[in-house]
C-alpha positions in Angstrom: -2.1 -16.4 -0.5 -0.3 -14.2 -2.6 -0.8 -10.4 -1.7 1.1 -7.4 -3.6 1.0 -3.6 -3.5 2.3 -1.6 -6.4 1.9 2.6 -7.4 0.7 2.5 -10.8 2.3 6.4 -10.6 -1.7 7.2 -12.3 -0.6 5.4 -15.5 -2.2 2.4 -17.3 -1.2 0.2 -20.3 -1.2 -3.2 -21.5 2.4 -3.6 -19.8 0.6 -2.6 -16.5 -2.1 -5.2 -16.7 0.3 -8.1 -17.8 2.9 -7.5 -14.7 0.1 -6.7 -12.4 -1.7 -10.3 -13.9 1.8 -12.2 -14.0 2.9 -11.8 -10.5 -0.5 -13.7 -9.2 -1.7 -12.0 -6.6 -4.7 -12.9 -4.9 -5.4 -9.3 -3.3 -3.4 -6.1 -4.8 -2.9 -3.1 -2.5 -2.6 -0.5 -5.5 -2.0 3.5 -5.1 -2.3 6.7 -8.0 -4.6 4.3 -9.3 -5.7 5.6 -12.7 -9.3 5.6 -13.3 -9.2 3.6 -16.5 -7.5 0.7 -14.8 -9.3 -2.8 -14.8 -8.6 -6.4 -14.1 -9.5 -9.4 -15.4 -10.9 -11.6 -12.8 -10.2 -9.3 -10.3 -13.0 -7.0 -8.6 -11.9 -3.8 -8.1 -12.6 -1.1 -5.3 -11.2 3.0 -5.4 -11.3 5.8 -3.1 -14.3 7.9 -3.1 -11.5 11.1 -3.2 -9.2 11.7 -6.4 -5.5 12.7 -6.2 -5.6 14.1 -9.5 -7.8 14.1 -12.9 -8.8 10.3 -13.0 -6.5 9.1 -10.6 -7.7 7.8 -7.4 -5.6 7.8 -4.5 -5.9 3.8 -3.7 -7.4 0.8 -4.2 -7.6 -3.0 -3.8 -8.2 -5.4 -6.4 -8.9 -9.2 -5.6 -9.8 -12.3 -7.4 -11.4 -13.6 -4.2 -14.9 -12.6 -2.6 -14.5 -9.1 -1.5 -16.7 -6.6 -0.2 -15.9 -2.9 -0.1 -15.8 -1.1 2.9 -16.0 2.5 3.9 -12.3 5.1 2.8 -11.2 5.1 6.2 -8.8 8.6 5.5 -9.3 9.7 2.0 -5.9 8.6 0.9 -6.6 4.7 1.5 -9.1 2.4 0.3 -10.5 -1.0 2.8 -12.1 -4.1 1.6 -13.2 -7.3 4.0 -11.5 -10.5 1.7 -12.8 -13.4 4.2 -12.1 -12.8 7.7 -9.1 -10.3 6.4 -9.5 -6.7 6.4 -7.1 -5.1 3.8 -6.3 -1.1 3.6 -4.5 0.6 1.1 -2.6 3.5 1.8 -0.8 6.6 0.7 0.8 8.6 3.6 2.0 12.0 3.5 5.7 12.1 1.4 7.9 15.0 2.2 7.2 17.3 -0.3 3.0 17.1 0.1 1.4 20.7 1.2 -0.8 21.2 4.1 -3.8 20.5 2.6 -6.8 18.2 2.2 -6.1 15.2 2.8 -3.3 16.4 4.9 -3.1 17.9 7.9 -0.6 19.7 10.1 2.5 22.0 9.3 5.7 19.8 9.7 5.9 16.7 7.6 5.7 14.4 10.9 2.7 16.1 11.9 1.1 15.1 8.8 2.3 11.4 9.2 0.6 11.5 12.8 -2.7 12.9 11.6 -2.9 10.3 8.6 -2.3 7.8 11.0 -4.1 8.7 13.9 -6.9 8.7 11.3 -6.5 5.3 10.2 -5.5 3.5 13.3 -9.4 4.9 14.5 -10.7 2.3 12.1 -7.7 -0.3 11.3 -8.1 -0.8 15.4 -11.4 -2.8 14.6 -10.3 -5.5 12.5 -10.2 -8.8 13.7 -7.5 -9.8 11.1 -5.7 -6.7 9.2 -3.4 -6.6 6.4 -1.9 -3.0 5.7 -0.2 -1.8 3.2 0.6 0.8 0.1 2.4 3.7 -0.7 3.6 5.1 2.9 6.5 7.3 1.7 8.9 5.9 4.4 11.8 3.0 4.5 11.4 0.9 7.8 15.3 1.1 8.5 18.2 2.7 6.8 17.9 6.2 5.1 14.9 8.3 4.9 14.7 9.8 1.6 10.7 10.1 1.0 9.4 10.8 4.3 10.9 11.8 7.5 12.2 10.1 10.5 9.7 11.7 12.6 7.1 10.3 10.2 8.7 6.8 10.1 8.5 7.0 14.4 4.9 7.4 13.8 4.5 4.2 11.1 6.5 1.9 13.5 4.5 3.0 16.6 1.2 2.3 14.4 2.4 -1.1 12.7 3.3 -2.0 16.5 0.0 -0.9 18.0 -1.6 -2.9 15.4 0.2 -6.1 16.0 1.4 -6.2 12.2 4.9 -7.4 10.9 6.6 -6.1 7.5 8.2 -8.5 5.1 9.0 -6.1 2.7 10.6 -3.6 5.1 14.4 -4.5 3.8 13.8 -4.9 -0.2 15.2 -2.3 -2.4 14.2 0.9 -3.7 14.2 1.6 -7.2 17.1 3.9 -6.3 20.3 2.5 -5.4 21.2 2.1 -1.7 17.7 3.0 -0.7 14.9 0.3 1.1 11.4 0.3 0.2 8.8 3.2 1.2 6.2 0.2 -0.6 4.5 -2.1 1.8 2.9 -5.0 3.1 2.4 -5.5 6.7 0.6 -8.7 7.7 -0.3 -9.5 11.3 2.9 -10.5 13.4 4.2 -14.1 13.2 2.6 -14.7 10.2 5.5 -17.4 8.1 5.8 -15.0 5.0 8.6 -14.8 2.2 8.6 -10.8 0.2 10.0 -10.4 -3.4 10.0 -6.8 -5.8 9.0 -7.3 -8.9 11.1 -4.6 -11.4 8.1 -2.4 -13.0 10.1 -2.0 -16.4 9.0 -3.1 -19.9 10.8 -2.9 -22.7 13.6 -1.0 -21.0 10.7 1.5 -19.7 10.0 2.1 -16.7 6.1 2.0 -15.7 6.4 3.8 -13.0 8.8 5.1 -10.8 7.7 2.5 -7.8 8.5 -1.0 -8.4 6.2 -3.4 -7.1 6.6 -5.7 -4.0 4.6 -9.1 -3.2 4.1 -11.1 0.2 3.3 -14.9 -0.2 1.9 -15.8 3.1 1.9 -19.5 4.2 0.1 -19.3 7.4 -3.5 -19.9 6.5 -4.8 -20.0 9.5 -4.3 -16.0 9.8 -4.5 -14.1 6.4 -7.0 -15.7 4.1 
């Protein structure tokens, strides 16, 4: 099972379908999904809310059975693949203003909200996979978000039982980790890999992508 998460940064192209199509992903947790985006094979599921003019905050795309499920916050998308429940999420980046979706006055008070939000729903799944844009590194320096907020993202993945292979994978920046993530449930056997989102020298968008290959079938399917 091959799961990915990727911010298309609202863009789409040819070079965007073929590395999102090349890296074989079963399930991809996308965010600034642009509304013109579509995948072969895959079925693909949005937010209800927009971000900006045809761009949709998040979604999931999967070349399994999936069926869409309710936004639970109106920055991530949820889809039931199997017995898997998979959210896609933006959270709150340092520079977001206190307003809808966001909440509060202080950047970690924003991160709390988002997450209280979400952890009302992501509480109920009997098998979760979590993942997306969440504007923090796990470890190391805090560059997108804040360390407040990145308290509040450990304490949720915790209370949720999840583990993060991609937590120590580069940033597109030099000496930075990854604010990109998937989180699968703990003591899953997982191996994470980024995939460079350049074409042609290009870049596609300013997030490179990141995929989990998860070998323990028994748990993520």
């Amino acid at each position: 099972m091959r799961i990915g998460t990727w911010n298309l940064a609202g863009r789409w192209s040819d070079a965007h379908l073929a590395l999102l199509l090349e890296a074989d992903c079963d399930v991809w947790l996308l965010t600034e999904v642009n509304e013109r985006s579509s995948l072969p094979g895959y079925a693909l599921h949005l937010t209800q809310s927009r971000m900006a003019a045809r761009r949709r905050w998040a979604g999931i795309a999967s070349r399994l059975p999936m069926a869409s499920l309710p936004d639970p916050h109106p920055a991530s998308a949820a889809a039931q693949v199997g017995a898997t429940t998979y959210v896609s999420s933006i959270l709150p980046w340092k520079g977001c203003q206190s307003r809808a979706p966001w909440t509060g006055t202080k950047h970690a008070d924003k991160t709390a909200h988002a997450v209280d939000d979400l952890l009302l729903h992501l509480r109920a799944a009997d098998v979760l996979v979590w993942g997306g844009d969440w504007n923090h590194a796990i470890s190391g320096k805090e560059y997108a978000g804040s360390l407040g907020g990145r308290t509040v993202v450990l304490d949720a993945v915790d209370q949720l039982g999840l583990a993060v292979p991609t937590a120590d994978l580069p940033h597109p920046i030099e000496d930075l980790l990854s604010i990109d993530h998937v989180a699968v449930p703990r003591g899953t056997a997982t191996t994470a890999s980024r995939i460079l989102a350049e074409h042609d020298g290009k870049r596609l968008s300013d997030h490179d992508a990141y995929v989990v290959e998860v070998f323990t079938t028994s748990v993520v399917e």
